[in-house]
TORKOL-4160 file (C-alpha; in steps of 0.2 Angstrom, whole numbers, padded with zeros to 4 digits, m for minus):
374
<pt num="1" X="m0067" Y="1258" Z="0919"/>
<pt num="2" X="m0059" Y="1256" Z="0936"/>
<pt num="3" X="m0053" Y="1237" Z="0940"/>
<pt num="4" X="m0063" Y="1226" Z="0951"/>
<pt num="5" X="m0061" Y="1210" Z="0962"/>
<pt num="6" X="m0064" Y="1192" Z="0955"/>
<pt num="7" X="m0060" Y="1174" Z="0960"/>
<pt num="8" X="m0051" Y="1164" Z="0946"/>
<pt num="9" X="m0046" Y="1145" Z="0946"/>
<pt num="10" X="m0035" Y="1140" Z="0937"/>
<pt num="11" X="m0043" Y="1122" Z="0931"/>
<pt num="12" X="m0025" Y="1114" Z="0937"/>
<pt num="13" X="m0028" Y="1116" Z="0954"/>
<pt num="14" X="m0040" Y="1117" Z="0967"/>
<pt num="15" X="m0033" Y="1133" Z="0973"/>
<pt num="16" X="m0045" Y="1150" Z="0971"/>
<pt num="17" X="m0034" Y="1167" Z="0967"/>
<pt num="18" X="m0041" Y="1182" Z="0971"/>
<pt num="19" X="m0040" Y="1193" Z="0957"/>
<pt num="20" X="m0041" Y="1210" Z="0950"/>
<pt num="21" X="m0052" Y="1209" Z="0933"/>
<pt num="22" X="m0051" Y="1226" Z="0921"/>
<pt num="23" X="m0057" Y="1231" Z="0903"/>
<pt num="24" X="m0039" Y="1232" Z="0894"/>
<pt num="25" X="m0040" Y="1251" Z="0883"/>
<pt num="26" X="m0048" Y="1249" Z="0871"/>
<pt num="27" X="m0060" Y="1235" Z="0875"/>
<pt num="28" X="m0052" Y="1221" Z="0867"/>
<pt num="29" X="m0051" Y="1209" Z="0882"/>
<pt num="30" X="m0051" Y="1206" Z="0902"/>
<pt num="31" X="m0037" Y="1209" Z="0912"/>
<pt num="32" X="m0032" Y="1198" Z="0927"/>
<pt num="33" X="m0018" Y="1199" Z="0940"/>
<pt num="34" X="m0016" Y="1195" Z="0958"/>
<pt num="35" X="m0003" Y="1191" Z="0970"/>
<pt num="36" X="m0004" Y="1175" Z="0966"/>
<pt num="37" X="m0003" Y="1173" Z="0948"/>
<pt num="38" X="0014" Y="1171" Z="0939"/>
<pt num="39" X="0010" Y="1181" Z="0926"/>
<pt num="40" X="m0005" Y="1194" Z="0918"/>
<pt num="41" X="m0020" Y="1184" Z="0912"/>
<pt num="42" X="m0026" Y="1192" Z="0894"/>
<pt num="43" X="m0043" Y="1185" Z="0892"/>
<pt num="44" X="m0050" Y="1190" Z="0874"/>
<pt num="45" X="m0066" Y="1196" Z="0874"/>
<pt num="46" X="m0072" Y="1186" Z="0857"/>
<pt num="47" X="m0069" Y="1171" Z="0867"/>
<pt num="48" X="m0076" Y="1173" Z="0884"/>
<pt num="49" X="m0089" Y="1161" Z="0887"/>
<pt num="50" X="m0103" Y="1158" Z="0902"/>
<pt num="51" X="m0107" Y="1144" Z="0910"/>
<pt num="52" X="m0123" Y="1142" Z="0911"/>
<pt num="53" X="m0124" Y="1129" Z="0924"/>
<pt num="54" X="m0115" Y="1140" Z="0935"/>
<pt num="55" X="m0128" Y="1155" Z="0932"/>
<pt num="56" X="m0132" Y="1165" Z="0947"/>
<pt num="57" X="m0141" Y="1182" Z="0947"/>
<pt num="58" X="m0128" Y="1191" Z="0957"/>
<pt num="59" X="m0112" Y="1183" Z="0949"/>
<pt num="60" X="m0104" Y="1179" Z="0931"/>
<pt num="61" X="m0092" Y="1164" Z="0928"/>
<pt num="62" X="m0084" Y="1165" Z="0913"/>
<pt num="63" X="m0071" Y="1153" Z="0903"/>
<pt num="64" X="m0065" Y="1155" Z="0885"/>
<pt num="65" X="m0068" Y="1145" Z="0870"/>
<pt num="66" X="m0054" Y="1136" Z="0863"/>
<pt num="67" X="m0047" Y="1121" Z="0853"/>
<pt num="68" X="m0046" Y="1108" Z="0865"/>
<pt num="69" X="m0051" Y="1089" Z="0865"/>
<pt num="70" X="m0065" Y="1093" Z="0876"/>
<pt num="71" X="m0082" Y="1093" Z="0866"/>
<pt num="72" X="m0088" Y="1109" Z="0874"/>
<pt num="73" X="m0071" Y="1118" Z="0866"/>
<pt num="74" X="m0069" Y="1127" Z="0882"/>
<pt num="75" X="m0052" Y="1127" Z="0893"/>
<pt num="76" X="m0053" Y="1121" Z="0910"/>
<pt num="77" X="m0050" Y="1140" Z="0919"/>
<pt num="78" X="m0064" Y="1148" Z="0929"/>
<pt num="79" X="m0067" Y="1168" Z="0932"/>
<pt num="80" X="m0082" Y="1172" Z="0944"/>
<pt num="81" X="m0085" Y="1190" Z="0944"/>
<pt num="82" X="m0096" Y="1201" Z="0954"/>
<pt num="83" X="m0098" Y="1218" Z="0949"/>
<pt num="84" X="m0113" Y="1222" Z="0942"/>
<pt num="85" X="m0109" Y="1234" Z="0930"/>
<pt num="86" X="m0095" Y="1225" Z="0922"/>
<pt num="87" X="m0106" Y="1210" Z="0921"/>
<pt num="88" X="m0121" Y="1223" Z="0914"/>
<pt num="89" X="m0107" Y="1228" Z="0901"/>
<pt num="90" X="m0098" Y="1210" Z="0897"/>
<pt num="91" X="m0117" Y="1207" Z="0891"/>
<pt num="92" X="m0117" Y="1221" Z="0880"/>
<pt num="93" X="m0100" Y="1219" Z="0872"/>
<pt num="94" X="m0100" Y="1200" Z="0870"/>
<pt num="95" X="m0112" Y="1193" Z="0858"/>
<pt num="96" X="m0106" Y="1175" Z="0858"/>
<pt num="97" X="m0105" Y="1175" Z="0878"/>
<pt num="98" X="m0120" Y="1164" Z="0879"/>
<pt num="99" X="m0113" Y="1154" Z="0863"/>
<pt num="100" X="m0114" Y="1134" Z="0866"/>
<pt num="101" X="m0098" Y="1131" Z="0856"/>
<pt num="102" X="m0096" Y="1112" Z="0848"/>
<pt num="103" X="m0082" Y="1101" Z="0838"/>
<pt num="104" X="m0084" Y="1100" Z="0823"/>
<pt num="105" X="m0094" Y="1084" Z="0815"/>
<pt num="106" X="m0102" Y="1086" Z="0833"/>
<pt num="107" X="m0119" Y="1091" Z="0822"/>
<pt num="108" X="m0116" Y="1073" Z="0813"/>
<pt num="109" X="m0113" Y="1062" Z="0827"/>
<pt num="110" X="m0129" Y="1071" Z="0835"/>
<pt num="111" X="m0137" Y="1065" Z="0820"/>
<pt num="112" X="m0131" Y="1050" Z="0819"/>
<pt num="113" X="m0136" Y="1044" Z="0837"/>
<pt num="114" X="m0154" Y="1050" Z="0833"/>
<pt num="115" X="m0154" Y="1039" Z="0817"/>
<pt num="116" X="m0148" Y="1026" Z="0830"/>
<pt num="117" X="m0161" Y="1030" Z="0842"/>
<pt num="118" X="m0174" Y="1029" Z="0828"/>
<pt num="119" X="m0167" Y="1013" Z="0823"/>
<pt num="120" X="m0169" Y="1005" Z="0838"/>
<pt num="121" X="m0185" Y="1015" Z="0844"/>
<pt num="122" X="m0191" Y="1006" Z="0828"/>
<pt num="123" X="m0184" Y="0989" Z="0830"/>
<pt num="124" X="m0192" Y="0989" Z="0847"/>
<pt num="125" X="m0207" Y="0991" Z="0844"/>
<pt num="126" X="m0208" Y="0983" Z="0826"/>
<pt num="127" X="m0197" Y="0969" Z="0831"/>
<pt num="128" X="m0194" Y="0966" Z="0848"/>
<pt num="129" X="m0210" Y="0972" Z="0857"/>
<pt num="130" X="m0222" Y="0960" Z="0844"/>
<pt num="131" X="m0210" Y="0947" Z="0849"/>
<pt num="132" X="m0211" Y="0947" Z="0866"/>
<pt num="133" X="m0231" Y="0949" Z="0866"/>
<pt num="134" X="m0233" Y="0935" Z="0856"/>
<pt num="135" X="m0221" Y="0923" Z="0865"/>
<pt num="136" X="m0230" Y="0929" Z="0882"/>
<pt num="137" X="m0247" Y="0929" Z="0876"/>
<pt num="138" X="m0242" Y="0911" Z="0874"/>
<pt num="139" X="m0236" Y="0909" Z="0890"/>
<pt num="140" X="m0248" Y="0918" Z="0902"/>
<pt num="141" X="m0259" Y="0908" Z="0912"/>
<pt num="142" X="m0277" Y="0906" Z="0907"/>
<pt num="143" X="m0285" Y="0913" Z="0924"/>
<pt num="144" X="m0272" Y="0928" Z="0923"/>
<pt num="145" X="m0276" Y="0931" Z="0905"/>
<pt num="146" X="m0295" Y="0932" Z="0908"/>
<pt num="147" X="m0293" Y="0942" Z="0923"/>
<pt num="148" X="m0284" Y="0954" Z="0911"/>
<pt num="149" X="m0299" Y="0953" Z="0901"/>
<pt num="150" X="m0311" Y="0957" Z="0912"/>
<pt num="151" X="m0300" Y="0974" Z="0916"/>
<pt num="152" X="m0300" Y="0979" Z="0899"/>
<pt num="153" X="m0318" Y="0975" Z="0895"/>
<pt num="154" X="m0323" Y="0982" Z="0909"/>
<pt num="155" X="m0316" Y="0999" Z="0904"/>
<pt num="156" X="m0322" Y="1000" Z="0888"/>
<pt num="157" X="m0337" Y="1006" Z="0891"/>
<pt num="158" X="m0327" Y="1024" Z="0895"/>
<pt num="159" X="m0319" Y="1022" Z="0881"/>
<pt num="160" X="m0336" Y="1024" Z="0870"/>
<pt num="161" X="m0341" Y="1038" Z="0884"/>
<pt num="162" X="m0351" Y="1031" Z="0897"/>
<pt num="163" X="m0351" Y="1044" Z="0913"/>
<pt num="164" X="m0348" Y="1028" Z="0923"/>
<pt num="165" X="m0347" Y="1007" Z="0923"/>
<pt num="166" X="m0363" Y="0998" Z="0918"/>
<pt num="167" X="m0372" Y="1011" Z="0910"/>
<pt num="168" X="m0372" Y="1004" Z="0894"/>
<pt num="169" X="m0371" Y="0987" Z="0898"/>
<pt num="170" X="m0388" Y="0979" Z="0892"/>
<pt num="171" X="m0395" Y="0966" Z="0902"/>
<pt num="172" X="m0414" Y="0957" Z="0904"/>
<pt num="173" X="m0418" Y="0941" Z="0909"/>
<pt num="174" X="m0427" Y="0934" Z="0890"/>
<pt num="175" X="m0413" Y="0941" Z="0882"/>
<pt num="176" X="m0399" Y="0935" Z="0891"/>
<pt num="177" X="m0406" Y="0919" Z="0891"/>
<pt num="178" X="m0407" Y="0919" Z="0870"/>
<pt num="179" X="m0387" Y="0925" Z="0870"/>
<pt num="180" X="m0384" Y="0910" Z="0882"/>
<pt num="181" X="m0393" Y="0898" Z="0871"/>
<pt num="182" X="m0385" Y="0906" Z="0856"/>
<pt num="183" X="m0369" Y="0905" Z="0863"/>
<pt num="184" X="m0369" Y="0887" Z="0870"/>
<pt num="185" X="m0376" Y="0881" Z="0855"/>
<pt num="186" X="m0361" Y="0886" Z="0844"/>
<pt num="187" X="m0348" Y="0881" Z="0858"/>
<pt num="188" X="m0358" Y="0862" Z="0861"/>
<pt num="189" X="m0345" Y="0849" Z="0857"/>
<pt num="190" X="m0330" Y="0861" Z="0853"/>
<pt num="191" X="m0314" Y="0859" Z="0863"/>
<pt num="192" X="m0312" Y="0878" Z="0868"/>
<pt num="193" X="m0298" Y="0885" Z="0878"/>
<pt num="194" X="m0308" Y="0898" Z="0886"/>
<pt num="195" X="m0328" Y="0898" Z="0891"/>
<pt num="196" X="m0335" Y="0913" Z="0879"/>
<pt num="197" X="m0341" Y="0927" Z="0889"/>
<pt num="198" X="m0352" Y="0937" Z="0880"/>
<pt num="199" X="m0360" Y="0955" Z="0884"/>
<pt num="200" X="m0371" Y="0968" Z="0873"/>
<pt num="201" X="m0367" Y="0985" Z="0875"/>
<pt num="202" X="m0379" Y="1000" Z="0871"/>
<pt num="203" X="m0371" Y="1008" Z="0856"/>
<pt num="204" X="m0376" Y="1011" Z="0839"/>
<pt num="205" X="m0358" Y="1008" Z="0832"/>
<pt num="206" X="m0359" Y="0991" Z="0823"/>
<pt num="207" X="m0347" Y="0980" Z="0829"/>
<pt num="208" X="m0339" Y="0966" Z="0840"/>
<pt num="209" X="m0324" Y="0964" Z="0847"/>
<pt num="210" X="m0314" Y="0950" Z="0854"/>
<pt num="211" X="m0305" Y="0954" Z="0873"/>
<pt num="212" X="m0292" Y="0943" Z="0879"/>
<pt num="213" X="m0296" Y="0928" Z="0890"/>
<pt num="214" X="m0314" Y="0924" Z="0881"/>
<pt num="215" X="m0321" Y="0942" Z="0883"/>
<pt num="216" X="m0333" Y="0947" Z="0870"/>
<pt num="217" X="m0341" Y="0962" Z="0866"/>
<pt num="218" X="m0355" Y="0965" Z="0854"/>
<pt num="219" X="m0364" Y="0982" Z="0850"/>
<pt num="220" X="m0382" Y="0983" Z="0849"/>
<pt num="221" X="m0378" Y="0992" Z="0832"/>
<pt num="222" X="m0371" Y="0976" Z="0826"/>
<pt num="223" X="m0389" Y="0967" Z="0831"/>
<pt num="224" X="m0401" Y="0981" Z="0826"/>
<pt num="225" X="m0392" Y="0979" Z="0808"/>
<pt num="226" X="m0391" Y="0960" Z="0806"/>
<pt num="227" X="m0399" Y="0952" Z="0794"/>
<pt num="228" X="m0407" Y="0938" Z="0806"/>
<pt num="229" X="m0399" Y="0926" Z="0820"/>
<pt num="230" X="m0387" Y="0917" Z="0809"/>
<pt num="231" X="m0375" Y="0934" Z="0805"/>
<pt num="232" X="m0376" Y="0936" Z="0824"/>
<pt num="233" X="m0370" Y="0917" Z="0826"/>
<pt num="234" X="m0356" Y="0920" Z="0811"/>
<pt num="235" X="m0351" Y="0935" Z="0820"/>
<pt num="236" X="m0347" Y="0929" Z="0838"/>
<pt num="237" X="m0340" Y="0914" Z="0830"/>
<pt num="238" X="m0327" Y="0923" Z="0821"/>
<pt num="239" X="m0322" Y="0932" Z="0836"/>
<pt num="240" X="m0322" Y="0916" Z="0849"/>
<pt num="241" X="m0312" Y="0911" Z="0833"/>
<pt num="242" X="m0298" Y="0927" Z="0839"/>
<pt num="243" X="m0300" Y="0920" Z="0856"/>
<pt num="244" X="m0295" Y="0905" Z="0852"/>
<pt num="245" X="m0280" Y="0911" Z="0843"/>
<pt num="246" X="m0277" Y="0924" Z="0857"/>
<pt num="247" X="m0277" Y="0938" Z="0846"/>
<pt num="248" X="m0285" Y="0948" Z="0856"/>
<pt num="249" X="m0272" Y="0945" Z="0868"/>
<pt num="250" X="m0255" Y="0949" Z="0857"/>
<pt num="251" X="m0265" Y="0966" Z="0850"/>
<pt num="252" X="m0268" Y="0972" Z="0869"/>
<pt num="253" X="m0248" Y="0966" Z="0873"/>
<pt num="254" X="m0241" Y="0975" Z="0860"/>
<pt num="255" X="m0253" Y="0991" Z="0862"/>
<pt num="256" X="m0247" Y="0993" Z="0880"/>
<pt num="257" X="m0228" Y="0994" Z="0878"/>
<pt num="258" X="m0216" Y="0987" Z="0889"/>
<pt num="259" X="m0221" Y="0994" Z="0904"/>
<pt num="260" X="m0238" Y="0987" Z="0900"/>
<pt num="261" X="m0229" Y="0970" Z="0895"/>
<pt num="262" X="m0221" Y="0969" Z="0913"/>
<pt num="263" X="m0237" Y="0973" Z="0923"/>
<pt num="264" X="m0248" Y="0958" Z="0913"/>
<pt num="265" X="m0235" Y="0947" Z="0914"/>
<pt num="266" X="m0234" Y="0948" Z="0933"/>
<pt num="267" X="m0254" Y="0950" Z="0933"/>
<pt num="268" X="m0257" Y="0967" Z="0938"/>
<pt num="269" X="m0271" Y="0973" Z="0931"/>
<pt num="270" X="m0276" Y="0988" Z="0942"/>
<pt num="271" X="m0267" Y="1000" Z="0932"/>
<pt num="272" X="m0284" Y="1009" Z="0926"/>
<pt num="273" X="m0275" Y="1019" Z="0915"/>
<pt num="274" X="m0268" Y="1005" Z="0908"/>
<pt num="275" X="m0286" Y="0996" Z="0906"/>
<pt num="276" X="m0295" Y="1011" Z="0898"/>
<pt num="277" X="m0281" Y="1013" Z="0886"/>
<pt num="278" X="m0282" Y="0995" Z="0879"/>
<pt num="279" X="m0300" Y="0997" Z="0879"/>
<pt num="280" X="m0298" Y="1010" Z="0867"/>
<pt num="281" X="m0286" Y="1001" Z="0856"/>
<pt num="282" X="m0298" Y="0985" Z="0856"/>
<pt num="283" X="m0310" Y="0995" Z="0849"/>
<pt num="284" X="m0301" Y="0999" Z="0835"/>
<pt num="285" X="m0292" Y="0982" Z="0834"/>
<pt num="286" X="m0287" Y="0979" Z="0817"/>
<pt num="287" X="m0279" Y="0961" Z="0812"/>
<pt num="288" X="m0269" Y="0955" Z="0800"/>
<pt num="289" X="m0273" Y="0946" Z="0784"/>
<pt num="290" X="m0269" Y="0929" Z="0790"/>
<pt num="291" X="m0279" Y="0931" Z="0806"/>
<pt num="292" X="m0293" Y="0937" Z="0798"/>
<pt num="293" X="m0294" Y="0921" Z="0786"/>
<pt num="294" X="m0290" Y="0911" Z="0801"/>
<pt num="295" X="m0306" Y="0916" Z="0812"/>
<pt num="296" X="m0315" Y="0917" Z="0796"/>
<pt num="297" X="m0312" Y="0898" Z="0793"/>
<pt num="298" X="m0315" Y="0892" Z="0813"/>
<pt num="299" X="m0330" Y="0901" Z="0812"/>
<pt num="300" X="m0335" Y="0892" Z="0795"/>
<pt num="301" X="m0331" Y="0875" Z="0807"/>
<pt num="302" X="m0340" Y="0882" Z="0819"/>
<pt num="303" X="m0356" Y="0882" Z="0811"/>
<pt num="304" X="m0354" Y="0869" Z="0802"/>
<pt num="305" X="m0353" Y="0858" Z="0815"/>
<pt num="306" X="m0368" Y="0867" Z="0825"/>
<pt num="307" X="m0379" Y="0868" Z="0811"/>
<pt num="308" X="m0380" Y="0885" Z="0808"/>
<pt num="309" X="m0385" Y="0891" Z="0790"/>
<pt num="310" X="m0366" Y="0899" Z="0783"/>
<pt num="311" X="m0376" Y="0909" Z="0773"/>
<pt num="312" X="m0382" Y="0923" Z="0786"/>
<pt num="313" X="m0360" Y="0927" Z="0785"/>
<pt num="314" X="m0361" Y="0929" Z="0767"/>
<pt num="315" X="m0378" Y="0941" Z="0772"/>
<pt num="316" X="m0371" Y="0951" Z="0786"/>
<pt num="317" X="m0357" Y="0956" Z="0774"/>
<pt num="318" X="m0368" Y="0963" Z="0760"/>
<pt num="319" X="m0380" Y="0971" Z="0774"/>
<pt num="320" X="m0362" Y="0981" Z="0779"/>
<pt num="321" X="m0357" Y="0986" Z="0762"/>
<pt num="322" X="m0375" Y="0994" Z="0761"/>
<pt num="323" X="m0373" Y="1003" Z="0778"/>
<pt num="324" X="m0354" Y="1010" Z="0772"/>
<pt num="325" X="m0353" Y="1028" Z="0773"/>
<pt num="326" X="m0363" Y="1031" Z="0788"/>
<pt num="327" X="m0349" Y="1035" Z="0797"/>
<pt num="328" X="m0335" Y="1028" Z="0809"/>
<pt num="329" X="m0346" Y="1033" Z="0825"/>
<pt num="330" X="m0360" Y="1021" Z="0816"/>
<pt num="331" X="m0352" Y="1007" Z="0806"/>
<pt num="332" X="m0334" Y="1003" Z="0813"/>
<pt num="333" X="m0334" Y="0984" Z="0808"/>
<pt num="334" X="m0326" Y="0987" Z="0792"/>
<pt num="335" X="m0312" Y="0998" Z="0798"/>
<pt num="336" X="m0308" Y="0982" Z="0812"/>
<pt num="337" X="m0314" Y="0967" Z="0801"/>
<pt num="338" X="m0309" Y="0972" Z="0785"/>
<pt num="339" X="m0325" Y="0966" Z="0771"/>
<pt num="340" X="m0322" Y="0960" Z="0755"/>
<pt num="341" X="m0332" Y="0948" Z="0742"/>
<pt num="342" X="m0321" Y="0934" Z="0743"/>
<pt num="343" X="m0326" Y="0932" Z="0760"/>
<pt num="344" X="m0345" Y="0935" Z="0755"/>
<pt num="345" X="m0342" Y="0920" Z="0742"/>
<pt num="346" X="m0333" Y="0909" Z="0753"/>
<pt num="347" X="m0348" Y="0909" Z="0765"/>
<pt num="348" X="m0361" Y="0904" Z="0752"/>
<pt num="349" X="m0347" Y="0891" Z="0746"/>
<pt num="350" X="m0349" Y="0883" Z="0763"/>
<pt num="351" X="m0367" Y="0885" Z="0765"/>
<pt num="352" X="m0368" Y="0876" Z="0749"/>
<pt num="353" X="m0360" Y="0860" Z="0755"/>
<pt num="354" X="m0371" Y="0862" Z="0771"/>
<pt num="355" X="m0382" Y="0845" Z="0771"/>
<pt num="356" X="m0393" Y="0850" Z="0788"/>
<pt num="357" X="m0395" Y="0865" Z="0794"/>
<pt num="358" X="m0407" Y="0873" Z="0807"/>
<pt num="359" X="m0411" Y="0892" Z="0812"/>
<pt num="360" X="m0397" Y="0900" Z="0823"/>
<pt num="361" X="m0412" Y="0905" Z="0837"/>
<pt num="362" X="m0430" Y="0904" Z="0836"/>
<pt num="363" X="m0441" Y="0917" Z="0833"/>
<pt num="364" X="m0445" Y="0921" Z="0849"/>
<pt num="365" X="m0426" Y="0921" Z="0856"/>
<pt num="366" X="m0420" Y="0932" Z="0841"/>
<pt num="367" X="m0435" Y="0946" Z="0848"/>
<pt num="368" X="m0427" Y="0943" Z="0867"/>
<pt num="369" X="m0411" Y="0946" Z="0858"/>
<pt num="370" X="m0414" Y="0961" Z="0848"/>
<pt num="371" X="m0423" Y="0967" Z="0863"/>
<pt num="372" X="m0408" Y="0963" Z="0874"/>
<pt num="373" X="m0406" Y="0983" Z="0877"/>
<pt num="374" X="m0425" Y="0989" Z="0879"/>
């Protein structure tokens, strides 16, 4: 083929040649000379490269691989060609044109920064992210953290598939009035951070869960399936018991990342995304050993010192292993609160040493409570 113009730099200077670029016989390389050049430029055509970055769909700019210090092995020289038919047939001839060339042991370095990103991917949020929420769950005010509360609690209606706020939310006069007594009975005389705020929601899932700031939520699944009022008092004990210990609040840190950690921290709790995303995770809120044993032993206190018969824990325990296998949607207490019979035994081991004890609600409150949903 016939030569055609091109534009080279030289990667020394800042100068643009103007060149004359031809297929050398027999095909083996580009051709470049010009006025301005000191001497032929031979570039091989087994080392030209493009630059991708410099792509263009009238124009080609070409350099040529090499052993250089630079990680892309490409030397500092430019060529931009033009010509449509040569850059058709560079295309065709070059198979490694397109070739993103790399020193060697680059492959293990790149895998040795992703093992270091993993590393600290992990040690953030295994290490450093648990950290932080617990020393700021410790440290963010009361008001704020039951504001932040009420955002989440208020969200998680969507999470469970409510078209829009308060449509499950159970509410009538008799049986607010028998959760109120319930509740004020078990709190009398207790030195409480937080004033328990209690709500039923209209789902068959059998559960309860502790929000942070003295937010709690009980299923109506969770009363349909109790044994009597003193399982339903061993219950919200147990989660004022996670309140207390701000549980709630470290899970509901941790859950939303730092981003998340930043926003509570300075009390801004709009983020709706954020709120129906911590809803979610509430409900399936899963504590550790150690707290579990912890709210089991304040709720013990609890009814101990507000008379309530231990033993309706021990009941509500075996009344859940009956209902296993019902499924997730149904009974999700087991998957949060983790069942087991020394936890049954330790309940009737308190009742046992119980001297007085008195129903949890009469009979007409537990019917306004059970009722509490219509």
């Amino acid at each position: 083929m016939s030569w055609v113009s091109g534009f080279f730099y030289d990667g020394e200077t800042a100068g643009r040649h103007s060149v004359t670029v031809e297929m050398e016989e027999g095909a083996g390389a580009l051709l470049l000379t010009g006025p301005t050049l000191d001497d032929v430029q031979r570039w091989p055509l087994h080392r030209l490269r493009a630059l991708s970055d410099h792509a263009r769909e009238t124009s080609l700019t070409l350099t040529l691989h090499a052993r250089t210090k630079d990680e892309s092995l490409r030397v500092a020289a430019r060529l931009i060609i033009t010509d449509k038919d040569l850059i058709a047939r560079l295309k065709k001839l070059c198979p490694d044109l397109s070739r993103q060339d790399m020193q060697v042991g680059s492959w293990q370095k790149i895998v040795k920064c992703s093992a270091l990103a993993a590393g600290a991917l992990a040690l953030m949020v295994l290490v450093i992210l648990p950290r932080m929420a617990n020393t700021l769950a410790e440290l963010i005010p009361v008001d704020r953290e039951i504001a932040f509360g009420k955002s989440v609690t208020a969200q998680m209606e969507t999470a469970l598939g409510a078209s829009k706020l308060g449509d499950l939310h159970c509410s009538n006069a008799e049986g607010n009035a028998a959760l109120e007594r319930l509740v004020a009975r078990l709190t009398k005389g207790q030195a409480l951070q937080y004033r328990p705020e209690v709500q039923v929601l209209n789902h068959k899932m059998v559960n309860a869960f502790a929000a942070p700031g003295g937010q709690i939520v009980m299923m109506r699944g969770l009363i349909d399936n109790a044994t009597g009022p003193e399982a339903v008092a061993a219950v919200l004990a147990h989660e004022i018991g996670h309140v207390e210990r701000r549980d709630a609040t470290r899970h509901a840190l941790r859950a939303a990342g730092s981003a998340g950690l930043l926003s509570m921290a300075m009390g801004d709790f709009t983020g709706g995304a954020i709120a129906v995303f911590l809803g979610e995770r509430l409900l399936q809120a899963s504590y550790t050993r150690e707290a579990e044993t912890e709210a089991d032993a304040f709720a013990l206190e609890m009814l101990n010192a507000s008379g309530v018969d231990s033993t309706g824990m021990a009941d509500f325990f075996n009344q859940m292993q009956k209902l296993e296998g019902q499924g997730p949607e149904v009974l999700n207490y087991f998957s949060t609160h983790p069942a087991s019979a020394s936890r049954a035994a330790q309940a009737r081991g308190n009742a046992a040493t119980q001297v007085e004890t008195t129903p949890a609600l009469n009979k007409k409150d537990w019917a306004a409570l059970k009722a509490i949903c219509g």
